[in-house]
KOLTOR-493155 format. One record per residue: residue number from 1; x, y, z of N, C-alpha, C, O in turn. Coordinates in steps of 0.2 Angstrom, whole numbers. Example, Ala and Ser with C-alpha at 12.3 -4.5 7.8 and 13.67 -1.06 7.14 Angstrom:
<lumzas>
LUMZA,i,npx,npy,npz,capx,capy,capz,cpx,cpy,cpz,opx,opy,opz
LUMZA,1,66,-28,39,62,-22,39,66,-16,39,71,-17,42
LUMZA,2,64,-11,35,68,-5,36,64,0,39,67,6,40
</lumzas>
This chain:
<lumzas>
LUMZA,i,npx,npy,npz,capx,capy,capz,cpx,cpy,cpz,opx,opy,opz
LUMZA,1,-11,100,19,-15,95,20,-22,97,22,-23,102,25
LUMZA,2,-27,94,21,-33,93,23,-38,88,26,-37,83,24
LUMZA,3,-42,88,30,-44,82,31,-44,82,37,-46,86,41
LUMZA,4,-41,76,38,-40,74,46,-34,78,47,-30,79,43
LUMZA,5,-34,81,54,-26,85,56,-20,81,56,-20,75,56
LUMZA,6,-14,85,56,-9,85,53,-6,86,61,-8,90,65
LUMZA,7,0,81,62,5,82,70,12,84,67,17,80,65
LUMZA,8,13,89,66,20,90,65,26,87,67,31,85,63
LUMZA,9,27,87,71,34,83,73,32,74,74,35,71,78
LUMZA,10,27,71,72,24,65,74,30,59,73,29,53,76
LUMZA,11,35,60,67,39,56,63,45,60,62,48,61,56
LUMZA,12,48,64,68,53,67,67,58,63,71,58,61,77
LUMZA,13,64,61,65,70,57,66,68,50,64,70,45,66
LUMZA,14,62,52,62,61,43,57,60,44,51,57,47,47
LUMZA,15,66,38,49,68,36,42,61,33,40,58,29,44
LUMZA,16,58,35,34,51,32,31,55,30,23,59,32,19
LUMZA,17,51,23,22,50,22,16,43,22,12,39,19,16
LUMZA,18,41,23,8,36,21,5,34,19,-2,33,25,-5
LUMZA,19,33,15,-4,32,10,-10,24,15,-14,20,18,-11
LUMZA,20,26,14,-21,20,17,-23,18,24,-22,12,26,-21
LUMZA,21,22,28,-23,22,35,-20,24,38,-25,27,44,-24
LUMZA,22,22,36,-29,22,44,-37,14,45,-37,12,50,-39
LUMZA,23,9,41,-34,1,43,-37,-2,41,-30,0,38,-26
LUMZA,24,-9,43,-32,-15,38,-27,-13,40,-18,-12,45,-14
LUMZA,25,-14,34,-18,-13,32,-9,-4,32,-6,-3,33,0
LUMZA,26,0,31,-11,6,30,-7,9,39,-11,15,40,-10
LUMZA,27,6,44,-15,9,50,-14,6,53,-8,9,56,-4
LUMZA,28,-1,53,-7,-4,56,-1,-2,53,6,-3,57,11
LUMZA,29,0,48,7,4,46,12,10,50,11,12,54,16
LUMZA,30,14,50,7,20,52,9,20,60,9,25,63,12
LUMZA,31,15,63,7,13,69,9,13,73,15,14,78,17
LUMZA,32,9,67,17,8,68,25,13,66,29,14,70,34
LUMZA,33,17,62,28,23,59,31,29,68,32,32,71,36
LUMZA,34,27,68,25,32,74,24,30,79,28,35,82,29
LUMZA,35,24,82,32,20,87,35,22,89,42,22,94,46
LUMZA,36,24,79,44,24,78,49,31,75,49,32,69,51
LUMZA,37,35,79,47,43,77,49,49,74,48,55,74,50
LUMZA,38,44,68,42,46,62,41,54,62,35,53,66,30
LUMZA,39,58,58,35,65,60,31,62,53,26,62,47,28
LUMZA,40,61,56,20,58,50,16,61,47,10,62,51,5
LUMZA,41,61,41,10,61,38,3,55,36,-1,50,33,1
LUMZA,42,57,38,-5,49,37,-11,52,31,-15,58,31,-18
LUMZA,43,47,26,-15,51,21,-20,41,20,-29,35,19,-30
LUMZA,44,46,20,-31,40,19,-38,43,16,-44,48,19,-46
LUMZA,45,40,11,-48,42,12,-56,43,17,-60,48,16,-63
LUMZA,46,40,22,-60,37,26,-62,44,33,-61,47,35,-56
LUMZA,47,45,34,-67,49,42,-65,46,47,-61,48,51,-57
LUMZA,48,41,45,-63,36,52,-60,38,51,-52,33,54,-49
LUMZA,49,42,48,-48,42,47,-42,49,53,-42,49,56,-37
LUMZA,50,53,55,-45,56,59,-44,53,67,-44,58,71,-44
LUMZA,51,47,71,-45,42,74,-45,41,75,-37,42,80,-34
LUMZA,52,38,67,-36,34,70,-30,40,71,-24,40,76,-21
LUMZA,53,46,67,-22,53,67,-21,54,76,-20,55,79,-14
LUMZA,54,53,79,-26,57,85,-28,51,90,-23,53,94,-18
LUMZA,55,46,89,-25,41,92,-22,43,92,-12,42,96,-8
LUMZA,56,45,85,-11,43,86,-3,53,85,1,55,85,7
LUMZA,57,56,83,-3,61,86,-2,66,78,1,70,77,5
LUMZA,58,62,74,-2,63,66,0,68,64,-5,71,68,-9
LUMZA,59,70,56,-5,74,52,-9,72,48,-13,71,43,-11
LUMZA,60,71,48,-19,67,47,-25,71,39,-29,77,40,-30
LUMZA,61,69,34,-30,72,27,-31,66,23,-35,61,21,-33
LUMZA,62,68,24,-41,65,19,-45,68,12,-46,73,10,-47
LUMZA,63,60,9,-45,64,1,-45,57,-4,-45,52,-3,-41
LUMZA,64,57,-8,-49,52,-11,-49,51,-18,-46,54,-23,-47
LUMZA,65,46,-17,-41,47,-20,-36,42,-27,-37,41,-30,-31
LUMZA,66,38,-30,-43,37,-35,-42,41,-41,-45,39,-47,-46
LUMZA,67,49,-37,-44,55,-43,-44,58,-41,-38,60,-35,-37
LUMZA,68,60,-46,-33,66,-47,-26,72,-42,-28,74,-38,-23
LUMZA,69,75,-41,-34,82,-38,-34,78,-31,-32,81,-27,-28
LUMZA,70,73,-29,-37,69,-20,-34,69,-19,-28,72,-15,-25
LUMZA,71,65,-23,-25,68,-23,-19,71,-21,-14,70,-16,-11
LUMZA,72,75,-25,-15,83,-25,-13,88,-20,-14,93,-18,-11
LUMZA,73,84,-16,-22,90,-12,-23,87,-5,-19,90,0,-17
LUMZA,74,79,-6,-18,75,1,-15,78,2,-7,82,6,-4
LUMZA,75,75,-5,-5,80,-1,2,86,-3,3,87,-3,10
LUMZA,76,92,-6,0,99,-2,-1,98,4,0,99,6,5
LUMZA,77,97,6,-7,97,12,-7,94,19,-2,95,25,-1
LUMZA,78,87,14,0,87,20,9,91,21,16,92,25,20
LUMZA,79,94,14,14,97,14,21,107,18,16,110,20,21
LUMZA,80,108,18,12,114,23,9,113,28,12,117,30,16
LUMZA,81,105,32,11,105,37,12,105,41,18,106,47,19
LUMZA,82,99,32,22,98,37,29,100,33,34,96,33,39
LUMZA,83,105,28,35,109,23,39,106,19,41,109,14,41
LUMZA,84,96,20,42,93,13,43,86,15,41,86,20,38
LUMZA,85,81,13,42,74,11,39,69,11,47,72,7,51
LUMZA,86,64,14,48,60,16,56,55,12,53,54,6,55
LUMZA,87,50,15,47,46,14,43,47,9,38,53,9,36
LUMZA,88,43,6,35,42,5,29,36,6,27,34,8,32
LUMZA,89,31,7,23,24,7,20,24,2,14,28,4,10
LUMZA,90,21,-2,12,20,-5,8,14,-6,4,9,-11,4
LUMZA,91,14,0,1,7,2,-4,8,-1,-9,3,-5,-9
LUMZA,92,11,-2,-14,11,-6,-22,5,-11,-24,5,-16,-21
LUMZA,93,1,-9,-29,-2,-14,-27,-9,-10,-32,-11,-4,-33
LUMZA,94,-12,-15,-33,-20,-14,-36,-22,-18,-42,-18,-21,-46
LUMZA,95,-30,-19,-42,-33,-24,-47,-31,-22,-55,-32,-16,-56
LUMZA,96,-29,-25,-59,-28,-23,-66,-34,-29,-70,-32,-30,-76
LUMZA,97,-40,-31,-69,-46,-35,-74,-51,-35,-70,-51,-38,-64
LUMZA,98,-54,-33,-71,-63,-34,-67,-66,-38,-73,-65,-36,-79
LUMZA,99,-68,-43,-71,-71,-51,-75,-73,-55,-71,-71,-56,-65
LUMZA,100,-78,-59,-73,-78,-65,-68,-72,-70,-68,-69,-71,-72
LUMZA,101,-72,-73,-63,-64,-78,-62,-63,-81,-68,-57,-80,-71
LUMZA,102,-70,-85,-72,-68,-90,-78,-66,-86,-83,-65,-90,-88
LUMZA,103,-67,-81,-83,-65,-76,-87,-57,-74,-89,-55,-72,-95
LUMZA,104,-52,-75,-83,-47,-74,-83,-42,-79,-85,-42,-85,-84
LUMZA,105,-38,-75,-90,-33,-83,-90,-28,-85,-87,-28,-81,-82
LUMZA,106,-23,-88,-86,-17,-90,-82,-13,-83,-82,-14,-79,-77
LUMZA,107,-11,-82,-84,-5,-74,-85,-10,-71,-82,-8,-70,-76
LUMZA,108,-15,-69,-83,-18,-63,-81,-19,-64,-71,-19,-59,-67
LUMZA,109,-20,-71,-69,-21,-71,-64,-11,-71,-60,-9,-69,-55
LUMZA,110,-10,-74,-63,-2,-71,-60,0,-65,-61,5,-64,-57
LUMZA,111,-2,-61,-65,0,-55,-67,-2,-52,-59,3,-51,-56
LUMZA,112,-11,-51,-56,-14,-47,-50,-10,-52,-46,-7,-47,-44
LUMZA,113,-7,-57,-44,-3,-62,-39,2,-56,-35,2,-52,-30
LUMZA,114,7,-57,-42,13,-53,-42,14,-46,-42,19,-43,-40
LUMZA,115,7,-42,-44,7,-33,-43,5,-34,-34,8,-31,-30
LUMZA,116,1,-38,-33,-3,-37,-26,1,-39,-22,4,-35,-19
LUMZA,117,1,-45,-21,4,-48,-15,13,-48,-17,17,-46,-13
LUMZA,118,16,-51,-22,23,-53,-23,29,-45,-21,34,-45,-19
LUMZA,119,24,-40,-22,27,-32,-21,29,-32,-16,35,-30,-15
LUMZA,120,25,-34,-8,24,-31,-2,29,-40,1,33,-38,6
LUMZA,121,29,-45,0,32,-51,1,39,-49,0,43,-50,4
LUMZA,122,40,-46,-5,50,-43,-9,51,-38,-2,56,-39,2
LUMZA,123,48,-34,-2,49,-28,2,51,-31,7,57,-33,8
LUMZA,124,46,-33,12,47,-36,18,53,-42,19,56,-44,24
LUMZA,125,54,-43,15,61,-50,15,66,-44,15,70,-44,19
LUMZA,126,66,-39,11,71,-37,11,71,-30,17,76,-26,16
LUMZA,127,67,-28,21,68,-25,25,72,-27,32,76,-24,36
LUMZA,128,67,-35,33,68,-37,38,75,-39,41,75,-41,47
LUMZA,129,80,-40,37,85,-38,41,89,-33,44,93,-33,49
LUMZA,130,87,-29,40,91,-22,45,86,-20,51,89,-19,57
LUMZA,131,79,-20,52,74,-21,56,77,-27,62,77,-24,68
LUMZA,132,78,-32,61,80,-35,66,86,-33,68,85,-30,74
LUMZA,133,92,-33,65,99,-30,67,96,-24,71,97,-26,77
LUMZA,134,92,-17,70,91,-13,75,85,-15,81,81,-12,85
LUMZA,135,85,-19,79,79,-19,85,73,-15,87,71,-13,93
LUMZA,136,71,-14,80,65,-12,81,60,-9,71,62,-8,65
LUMZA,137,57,-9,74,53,-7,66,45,-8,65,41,-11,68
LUMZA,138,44,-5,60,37,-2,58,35,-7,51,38,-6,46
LUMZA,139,31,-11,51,31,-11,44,22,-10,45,18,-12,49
LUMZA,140,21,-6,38,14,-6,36,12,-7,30,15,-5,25
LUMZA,141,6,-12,30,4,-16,23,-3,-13,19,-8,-11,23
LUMZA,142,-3,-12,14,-7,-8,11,-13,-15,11,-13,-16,5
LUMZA,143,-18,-19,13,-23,-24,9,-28,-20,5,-26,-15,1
LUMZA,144,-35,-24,7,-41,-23,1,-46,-26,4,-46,-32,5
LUMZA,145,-51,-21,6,-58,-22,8,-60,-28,1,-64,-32,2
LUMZA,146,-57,-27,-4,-59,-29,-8,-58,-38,-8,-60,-41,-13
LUMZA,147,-55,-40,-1,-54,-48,-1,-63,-51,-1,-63,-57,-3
LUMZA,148,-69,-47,1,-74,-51,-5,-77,-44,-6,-80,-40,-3
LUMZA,149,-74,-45,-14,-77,-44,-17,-79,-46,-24,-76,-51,-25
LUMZA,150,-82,-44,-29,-84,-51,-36,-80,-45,-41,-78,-40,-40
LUMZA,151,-78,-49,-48,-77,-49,-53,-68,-46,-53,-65,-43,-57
LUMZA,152,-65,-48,-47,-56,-47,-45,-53,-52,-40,-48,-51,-36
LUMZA,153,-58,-59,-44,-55,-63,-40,-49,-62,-37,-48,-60,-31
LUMZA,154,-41,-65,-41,-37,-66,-42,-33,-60,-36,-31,-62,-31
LUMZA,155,-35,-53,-40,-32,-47,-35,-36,-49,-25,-33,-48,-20
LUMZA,156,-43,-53,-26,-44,-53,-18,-38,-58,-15,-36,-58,-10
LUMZA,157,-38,-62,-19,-33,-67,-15,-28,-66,-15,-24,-69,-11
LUMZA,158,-25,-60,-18,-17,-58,-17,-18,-55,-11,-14,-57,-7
LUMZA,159,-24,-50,-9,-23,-46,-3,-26,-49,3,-27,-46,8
LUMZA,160,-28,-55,2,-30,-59,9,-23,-64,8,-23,-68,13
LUMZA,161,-17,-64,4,-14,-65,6,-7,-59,9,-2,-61,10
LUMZA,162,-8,-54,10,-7,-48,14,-10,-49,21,-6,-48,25
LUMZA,163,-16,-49,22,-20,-50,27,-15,-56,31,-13,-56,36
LUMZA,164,-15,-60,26,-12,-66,32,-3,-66,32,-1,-69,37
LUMZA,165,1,-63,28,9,-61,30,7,-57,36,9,-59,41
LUMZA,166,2,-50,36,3,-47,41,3,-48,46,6,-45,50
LUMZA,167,-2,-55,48,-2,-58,54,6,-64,59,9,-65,64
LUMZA,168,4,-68,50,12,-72,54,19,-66,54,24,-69,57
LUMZA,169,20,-60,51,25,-58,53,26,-54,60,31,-54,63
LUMZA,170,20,-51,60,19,-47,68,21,-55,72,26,-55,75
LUMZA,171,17,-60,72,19,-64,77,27,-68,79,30,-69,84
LUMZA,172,28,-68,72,35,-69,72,42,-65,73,48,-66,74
LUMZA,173,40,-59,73,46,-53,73,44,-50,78,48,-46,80
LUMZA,174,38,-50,83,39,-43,86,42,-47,91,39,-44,96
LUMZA,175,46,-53,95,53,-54,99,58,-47,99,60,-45,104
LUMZA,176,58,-44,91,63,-42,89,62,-35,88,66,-31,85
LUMZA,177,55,-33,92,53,-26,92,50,-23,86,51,-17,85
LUMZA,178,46,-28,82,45,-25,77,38,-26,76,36,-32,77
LUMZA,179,33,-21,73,27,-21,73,24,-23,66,29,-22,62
LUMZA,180,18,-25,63,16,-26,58,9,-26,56,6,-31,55
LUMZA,181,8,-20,56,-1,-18,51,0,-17,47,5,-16,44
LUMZA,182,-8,-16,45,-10,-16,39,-18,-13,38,-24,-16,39
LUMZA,183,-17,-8,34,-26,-8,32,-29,-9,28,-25,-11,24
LUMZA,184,-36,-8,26,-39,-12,21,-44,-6,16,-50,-6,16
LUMZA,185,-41,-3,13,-46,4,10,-50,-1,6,-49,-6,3
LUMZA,186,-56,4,6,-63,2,3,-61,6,-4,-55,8,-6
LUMZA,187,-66,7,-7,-66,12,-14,-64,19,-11,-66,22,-6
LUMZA,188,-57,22,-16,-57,26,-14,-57,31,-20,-56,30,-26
LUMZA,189,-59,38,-18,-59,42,-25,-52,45,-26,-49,46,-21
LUMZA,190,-50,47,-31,-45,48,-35,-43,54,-40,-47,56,-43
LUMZA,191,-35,56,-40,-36,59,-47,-37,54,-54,-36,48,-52
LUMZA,192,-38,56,-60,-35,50,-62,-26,50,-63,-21,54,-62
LUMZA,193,-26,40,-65,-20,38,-63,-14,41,-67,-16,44,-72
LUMZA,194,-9,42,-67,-6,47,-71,-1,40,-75,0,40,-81
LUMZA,195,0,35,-72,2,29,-70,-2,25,-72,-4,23,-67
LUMZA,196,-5,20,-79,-7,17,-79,-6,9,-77,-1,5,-77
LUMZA,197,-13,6,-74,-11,-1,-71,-12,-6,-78,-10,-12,-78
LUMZA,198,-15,-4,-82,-12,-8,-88,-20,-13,-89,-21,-18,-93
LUMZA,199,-27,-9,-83,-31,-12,-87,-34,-10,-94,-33,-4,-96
LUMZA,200,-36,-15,-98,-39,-14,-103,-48,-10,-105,-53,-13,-104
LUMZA,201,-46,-5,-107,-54,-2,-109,-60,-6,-111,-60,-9,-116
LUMZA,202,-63,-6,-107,-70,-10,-108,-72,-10,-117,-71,-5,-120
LUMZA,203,-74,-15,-120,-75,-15,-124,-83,-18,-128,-86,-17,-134
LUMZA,204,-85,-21,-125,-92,-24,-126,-96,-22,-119,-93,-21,-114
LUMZA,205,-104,-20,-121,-106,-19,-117,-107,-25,-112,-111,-23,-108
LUMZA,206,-105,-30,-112,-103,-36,-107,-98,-35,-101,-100,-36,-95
LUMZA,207,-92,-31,-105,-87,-30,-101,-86,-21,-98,-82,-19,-95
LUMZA,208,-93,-17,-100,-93,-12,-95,-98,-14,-91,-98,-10,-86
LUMZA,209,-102,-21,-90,-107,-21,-85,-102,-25,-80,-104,-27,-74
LUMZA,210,-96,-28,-81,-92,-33,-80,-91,-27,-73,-92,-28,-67
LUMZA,211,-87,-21,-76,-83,-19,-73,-88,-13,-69,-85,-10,-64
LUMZA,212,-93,-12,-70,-98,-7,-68,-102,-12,-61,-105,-9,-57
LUMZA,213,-102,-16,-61,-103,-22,-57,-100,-21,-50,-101,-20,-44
LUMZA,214,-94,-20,-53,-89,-19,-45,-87,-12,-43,-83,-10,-39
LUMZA,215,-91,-8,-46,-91,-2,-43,-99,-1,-39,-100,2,-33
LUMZA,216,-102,-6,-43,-111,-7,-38,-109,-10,-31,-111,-7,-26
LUMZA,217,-104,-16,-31,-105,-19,-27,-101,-14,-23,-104,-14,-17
LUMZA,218,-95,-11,-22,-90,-8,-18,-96,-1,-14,-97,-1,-8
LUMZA,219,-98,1,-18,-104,6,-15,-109,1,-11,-110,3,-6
LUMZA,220,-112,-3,-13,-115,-7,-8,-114,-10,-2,-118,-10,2
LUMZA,221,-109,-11,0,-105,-16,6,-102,-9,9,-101,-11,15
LUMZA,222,-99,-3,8,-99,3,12,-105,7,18,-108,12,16
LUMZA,223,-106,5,21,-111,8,26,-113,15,24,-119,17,23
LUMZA,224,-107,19,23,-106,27,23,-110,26,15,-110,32,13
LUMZA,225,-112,22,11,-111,22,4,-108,27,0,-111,30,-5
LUMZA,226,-102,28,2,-99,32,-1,-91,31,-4,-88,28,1
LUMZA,227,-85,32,-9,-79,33,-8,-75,36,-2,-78,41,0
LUMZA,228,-70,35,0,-66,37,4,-64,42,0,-66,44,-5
LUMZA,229,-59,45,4,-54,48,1,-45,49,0,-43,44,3
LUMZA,230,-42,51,-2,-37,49,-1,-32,50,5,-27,46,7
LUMZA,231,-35,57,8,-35,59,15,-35,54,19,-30,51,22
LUMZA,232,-41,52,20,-44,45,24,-38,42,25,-34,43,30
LUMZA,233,-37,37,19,-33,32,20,-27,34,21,-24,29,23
LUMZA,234,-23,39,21,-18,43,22,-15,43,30,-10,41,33
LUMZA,235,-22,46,33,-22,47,38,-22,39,44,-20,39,50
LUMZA,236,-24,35,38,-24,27,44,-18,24,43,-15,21,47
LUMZA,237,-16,25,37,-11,23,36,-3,26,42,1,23,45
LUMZA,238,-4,33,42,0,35,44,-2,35,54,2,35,59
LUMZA,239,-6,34,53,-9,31,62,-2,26,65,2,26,69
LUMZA,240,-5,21,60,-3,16,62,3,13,62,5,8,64
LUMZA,241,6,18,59,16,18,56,17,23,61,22,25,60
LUMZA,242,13,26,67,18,29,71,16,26,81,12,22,83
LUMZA,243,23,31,83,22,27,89,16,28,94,15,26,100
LUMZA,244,12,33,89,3,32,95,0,26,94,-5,24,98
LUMZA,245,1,21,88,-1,14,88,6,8,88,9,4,84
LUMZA,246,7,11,97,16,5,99,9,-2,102,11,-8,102
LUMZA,247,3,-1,105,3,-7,106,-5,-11,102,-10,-14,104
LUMZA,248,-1,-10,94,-6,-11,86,-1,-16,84,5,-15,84
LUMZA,249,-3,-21,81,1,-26,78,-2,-32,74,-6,-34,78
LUMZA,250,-1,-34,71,-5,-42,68,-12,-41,65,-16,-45,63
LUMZA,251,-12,-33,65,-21,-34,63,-20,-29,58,-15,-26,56
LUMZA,252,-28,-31,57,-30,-27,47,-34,-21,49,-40,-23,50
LUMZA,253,-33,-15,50,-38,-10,50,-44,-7,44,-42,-1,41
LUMZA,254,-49,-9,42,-54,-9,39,-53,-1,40,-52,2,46
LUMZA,255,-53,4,31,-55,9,31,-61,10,25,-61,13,19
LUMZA,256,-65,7,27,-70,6,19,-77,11,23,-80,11,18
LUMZA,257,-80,12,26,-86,15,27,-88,10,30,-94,9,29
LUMZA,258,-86,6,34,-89,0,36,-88,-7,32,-91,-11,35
LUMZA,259,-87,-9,27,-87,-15,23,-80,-16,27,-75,-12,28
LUMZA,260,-81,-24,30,-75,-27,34,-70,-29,29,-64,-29,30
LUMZA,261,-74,-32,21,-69,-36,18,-71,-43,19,-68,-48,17
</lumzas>
């Protein structure tokens, strides 16, 4: 690891899940998780999540999680492995069309619905029983600085509805000892995706200024005027899924350079 430091035993004898963890943000999370002691399930579409599994010595479950039964069958299949679930992280998730809204058609704005928001809603229904049964639990929600931003419409409303489950479930579960954030990565840099999200390659110079537009504006609204990096977000992520953030809950932690979202 690099970056910010690494606490070794931070997340020892915590069960972690994490969603979206073949690439990007939810592998460098589980990286760090892994650094720091954590007994992990790796949940992704993607085969390639048994790679990164193999690599850090975790529970590898493909399942596609913008259906309730993926779901369902991911953490099944964690609590099989490791009798119950400490953690969740609930990364999945990201814009697939940069356009302006009237641009978009019916499918396409359900499609960003379902990748952003519907992923992280399955999880959470399907976590929060065994969470309740033990009396206690972690969930951490991946949002998006990008709740204003232009030409994703569709994707900012999924993750400002992120922003707002994270609020009513913190209020409603933690009776039940259970915590609920969530943070908001600004632009962040990358390898590229190994994983495509299935946007389409610009094709008119229309639709490279479409999409070169929100890369202006995401560098504009960062203070630092800069991307993040994967570290960064790794590192807030994993803050706030451990017990140095026991009295954090209901809120959105802005990792963007300053851009609130």
């Amino acid at each position: 690891m690099s970056g910010s430091p690494v606490h070794p035993d931070r997340f020892a004898g915590k069960n972690v899940v994490v969603t979206g963890a073949a690439q990007g943000i939810g592998l460098a999370v589980a990286r760090r998780l892994a650094a720091e002691s954590a007994r992990l399930t790796l949940v992704d579409r993607s085969e390639l999540v048994h790679q990164a599994a193999t690599e850090l010595g975790a529970q590898a479950v493909v399942a596609d999680l913008e259906a309730y039964t993926g779901a369902e069958e991911a953490i099944a299949s964690a609590l099989e492995h490791h009798g119950r679930i400490d953690v969740l992280v609930n990364n999945v998730g990201g814009a697939i069309n940069f356009k302006p809204y009237t641009e978009f058609t019916a499918e396409e704005i359900q499609a960003e619905i379902t990748r952003s928001l519907m992923t992280t809603l399955w999880c959470c229904r399907a976590v929060l029983p065994t969470m309740t049964e033990q009396r206690r639990g972690v969930i951490v929600n991946v949002s998006s600085a990008a709740t204003r931003g232009i030409h994703r419409v569709p994707y900012s409303a999924a993750k400002g509805g992120i922003n707002a489950l994270t609020a009513s479930l913190a209020l409603e579960y933690a009776g039940a000892g259970i915590r609920v954030a969530a943070t908001a990565p600004g632009g962040t840099a990358a390898p590229e995706r190994r994983i495509p999200r299935g946007t389409p390659t610009p094709r008119t110079a229309r639709e490279k200024e479409w999409f070169q537009a929100h890369i202006d504006q995401t560098l504009a609204s960062s203070l630092l005027k800069r991307y993040g990096t994967l570290d960064e977000q790794a590192a807030a992520i994993c803050f706030l899924a451990s017990d140095e953030a026991s009295y954090i809950t209901g809120t959105v932690l802005p990792v963007a350079g300053g851009d609130l979202g």
